[in-house]
N, C-alpha and C positions, 0 to 999 in steps of 0.2 A: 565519465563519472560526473555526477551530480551532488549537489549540496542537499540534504533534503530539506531543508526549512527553501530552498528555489523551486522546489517540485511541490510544494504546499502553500506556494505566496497566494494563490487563487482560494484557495478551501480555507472552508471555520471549522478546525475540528472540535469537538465538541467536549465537553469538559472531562472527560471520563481517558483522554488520550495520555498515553506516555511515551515522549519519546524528546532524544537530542538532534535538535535543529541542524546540529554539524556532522550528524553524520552522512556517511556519503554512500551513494547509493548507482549500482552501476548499469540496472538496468527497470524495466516493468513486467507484468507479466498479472495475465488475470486466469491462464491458463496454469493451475498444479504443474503440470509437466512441464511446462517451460521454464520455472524457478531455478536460477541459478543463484551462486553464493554473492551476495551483495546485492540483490534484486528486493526490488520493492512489488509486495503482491497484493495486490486487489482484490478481496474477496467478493464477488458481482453472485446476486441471487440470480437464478435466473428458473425458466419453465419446469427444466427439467431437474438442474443441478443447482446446490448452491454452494457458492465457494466458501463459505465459514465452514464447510463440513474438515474441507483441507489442510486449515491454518498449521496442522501437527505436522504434519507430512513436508509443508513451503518450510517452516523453521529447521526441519530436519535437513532439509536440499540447502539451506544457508541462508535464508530469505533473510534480509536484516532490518526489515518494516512490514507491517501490516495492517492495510487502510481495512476496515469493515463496519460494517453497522454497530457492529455488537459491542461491550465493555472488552476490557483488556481482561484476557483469562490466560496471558504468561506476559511474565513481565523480564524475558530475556531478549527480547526484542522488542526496537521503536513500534509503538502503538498507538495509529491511529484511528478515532472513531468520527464518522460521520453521518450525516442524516442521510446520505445518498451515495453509494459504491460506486454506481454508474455513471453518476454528473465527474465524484471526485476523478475520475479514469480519464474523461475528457481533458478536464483542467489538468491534473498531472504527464497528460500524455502532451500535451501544449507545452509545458514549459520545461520538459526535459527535454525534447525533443528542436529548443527557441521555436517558438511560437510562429511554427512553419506557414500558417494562412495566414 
């Protein structure tokens, strides 16, 4: 378990975010399926899929953050927004993990 203002020491979230610094977060996940309760999900656009389509379904599975591009469109969970999904995934996967390289 992680602190999540220590999982966001690296990222500028962007002014539209809402969320508590002290909440704790137990794991990552950019994959829907993989979202377990107390996980932090990633919503990463990518060729085929994009993960903002899933944000209903992660808060349903217990997701209790969500980094994406987009504004906050539920405010029952920490909401993170940023200019980049896939940079913030790097930096977050860094410092939950202490910054293994």
């Amino acid at each position: 378990m992680k602190v999540l203002k220590d999982i966001l020491a690296e990222l500028s979230p962007l002014p539209g975010s809402q969320y508590d610094a002290k909440s704790m977060v137990s794991g990552l996940a950019m994959d829907s399926r993989k979202v377990e309760k107390g996980f932090a999900f990633v919503a990463i656009r990518g060729t085929k899929v994009d993960g903002h389509n899933f944000i209903d379904q992660v808060i349903e599975a217990g997701a209790t953050c969500i980094v994406a591009e987009t504004p906050c469109s539920n405010t029952s969970v920490n909401w993170v927004q940023v200019e980049s999904t896939a940079e913030a995934l790097g930096w977050m996967s860094s410092a939950f993990y202490n910054y293994p390289s």
